[in-house]
C-alpha positions as CSV (number, residue, x, y, z in Angstrom):
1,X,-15.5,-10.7,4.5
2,X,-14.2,-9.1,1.5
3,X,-17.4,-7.1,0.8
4,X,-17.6,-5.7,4.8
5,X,-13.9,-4.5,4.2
6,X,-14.6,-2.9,0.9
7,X,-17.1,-0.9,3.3
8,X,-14.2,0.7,5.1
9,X,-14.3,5.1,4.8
10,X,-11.3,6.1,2.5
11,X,-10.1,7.9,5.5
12,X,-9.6,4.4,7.2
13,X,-8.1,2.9,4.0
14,X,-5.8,6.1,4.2
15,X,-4.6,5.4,7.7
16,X,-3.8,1.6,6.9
17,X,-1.7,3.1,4.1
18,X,0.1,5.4,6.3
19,X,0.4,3.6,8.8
20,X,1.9,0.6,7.3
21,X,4.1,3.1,5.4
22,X,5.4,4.5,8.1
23,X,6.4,0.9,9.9
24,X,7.5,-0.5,6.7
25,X,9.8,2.6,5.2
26,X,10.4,4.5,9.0
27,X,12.6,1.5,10.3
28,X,12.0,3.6,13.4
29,X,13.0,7.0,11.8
30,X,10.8,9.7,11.9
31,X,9.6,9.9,8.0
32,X,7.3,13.2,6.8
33,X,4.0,13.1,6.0
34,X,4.4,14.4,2.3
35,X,6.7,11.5,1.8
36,X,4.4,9.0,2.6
37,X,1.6,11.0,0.6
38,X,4.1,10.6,-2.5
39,X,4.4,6.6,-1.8
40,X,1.0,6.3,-1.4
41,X,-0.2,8.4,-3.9
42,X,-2.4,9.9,-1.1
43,X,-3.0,14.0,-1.0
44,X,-0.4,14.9,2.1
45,X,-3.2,17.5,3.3
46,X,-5.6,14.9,3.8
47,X,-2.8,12.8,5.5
48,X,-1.9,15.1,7.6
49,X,-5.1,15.4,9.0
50,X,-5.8,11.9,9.4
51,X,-2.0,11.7,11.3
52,X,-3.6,14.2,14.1
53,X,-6.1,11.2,14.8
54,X,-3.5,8.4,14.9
55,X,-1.4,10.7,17.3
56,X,-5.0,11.6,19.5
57,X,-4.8,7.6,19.6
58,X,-1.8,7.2,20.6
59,X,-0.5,5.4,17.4
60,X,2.0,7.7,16.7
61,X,4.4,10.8,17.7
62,X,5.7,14.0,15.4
63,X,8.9,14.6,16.2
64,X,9.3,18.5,15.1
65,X,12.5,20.6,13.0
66,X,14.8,19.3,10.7
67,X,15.0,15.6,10.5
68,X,11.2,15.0,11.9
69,X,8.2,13.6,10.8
70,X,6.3,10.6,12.5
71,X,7.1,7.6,14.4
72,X,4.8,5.0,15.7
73,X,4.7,5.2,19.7
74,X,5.0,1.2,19.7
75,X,6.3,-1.6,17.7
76,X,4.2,-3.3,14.8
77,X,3.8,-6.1,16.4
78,X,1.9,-4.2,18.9
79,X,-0.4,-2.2,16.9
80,X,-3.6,-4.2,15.0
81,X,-5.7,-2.6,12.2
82,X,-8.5,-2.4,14.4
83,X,-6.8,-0.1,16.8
84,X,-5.9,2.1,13.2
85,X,-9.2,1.4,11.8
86,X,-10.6,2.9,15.5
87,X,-8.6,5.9,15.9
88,X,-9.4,7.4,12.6
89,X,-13.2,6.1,12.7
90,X,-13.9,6.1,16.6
91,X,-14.6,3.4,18.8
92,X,-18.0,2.9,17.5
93,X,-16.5,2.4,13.5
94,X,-17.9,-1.1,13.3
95,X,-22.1,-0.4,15.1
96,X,-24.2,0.5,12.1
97,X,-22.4,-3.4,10.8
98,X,-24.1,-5.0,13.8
99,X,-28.0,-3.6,12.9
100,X,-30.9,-3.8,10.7
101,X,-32.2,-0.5,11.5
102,X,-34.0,1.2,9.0
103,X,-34.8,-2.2,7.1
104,X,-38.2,-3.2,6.3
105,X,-39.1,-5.9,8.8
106,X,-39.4,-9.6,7.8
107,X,-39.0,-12.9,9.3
108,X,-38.0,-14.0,6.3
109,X,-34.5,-12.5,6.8
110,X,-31.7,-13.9,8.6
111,X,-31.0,-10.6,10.8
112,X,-28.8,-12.8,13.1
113,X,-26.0,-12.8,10.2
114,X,-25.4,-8.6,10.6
115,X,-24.1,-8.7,14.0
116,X,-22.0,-12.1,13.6
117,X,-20.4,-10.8,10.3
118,X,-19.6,-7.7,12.0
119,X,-17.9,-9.9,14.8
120,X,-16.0,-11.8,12.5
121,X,-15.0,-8.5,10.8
122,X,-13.5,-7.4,14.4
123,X,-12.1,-10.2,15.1
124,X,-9.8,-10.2,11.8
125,X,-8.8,-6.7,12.0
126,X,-7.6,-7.5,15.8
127,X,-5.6,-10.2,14.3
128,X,-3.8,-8.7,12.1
129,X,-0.7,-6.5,13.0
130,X,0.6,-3.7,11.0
131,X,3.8,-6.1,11.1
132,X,2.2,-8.6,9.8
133,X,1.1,-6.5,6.6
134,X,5.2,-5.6,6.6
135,X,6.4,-8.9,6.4
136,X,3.5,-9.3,3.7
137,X,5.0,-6.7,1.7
138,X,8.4,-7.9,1.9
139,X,7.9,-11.2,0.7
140,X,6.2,-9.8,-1.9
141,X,9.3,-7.8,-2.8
142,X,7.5,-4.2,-2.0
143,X,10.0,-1.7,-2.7
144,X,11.1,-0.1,0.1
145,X,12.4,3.6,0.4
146,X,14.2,3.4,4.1
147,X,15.8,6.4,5.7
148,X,19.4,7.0,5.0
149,X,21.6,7.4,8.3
150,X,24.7,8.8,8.5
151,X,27.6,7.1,10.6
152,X,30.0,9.0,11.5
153,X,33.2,7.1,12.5
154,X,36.5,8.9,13.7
């Protein structure tokens, strides 16, 4: 499984990070795109861009004005890296896995494999929530940068 992961776009890779940044530092705040660029080490332009399609799929919101920035539109627990993998990539991200197209024939070949390991592949990026990559991280002892809120008390 390793290798068919290695074989996701740097744009998906990108939208994991950001993603997962955005649970795992927002706490629910809305947190700028250049912040998470810094975090990441991932060029804020690019991010940016790549934020549009996790909004067009309904992963997150921009909040707009002083104080916004992103938010996801549902809890971790609710959003699998298949659905980030998907909105970045499009629904068919995963079809060229599932063919031998434009491979020599031969019967020699276990063509069967493509399609199951592109299953399996699925089937592990729908298992896994982005909260499961934050509790991950904090047993890991990540460093965390959350958002400072101010309470006012009279």
């Amino acid at each position: 499984m390793l290798a068919c992961l290695m074989r996701l776009s740097r744009r998906a890779r990108y939208a994991l990070c950001g993603i997962f940044d955005l649970a795992y530092n927002g706490a629910g705040h809305p947190v700028r795109v250049r912040e998470i660029g810094a975090r990441q080490g991932i060029p804020h332009r690019f991010l940016e861009q790549i934020f549009q399609d996790l909004r067009r799929g309904d992963l997150v919101t921009g909040k707009r004005g002083p104080g916004g920035g992103y938010v996801l539109t549902r809890s971790p627990e609710d959003i699998s890296l298949r659905q980030v993998v998907e909105a970045v990539e499009g629904p068919e991200a995963f079809a060229g896995e599932t063919t031998t197209e434009g491979w020599a024939p031969s019967e020699h070949r276990p063509d069967f494999l493509w399609a199951d390991l592109a299953e399996r592949m699925i089937s592990a990026l729908d298992g896994i929530a982005i909260s499961d990559l934050c509790r991950e991280a904090a047993a890991r002892s990540v460093d965390r940068d959350l958002p400072t809120v101010l309470d006012f008390q009279i």
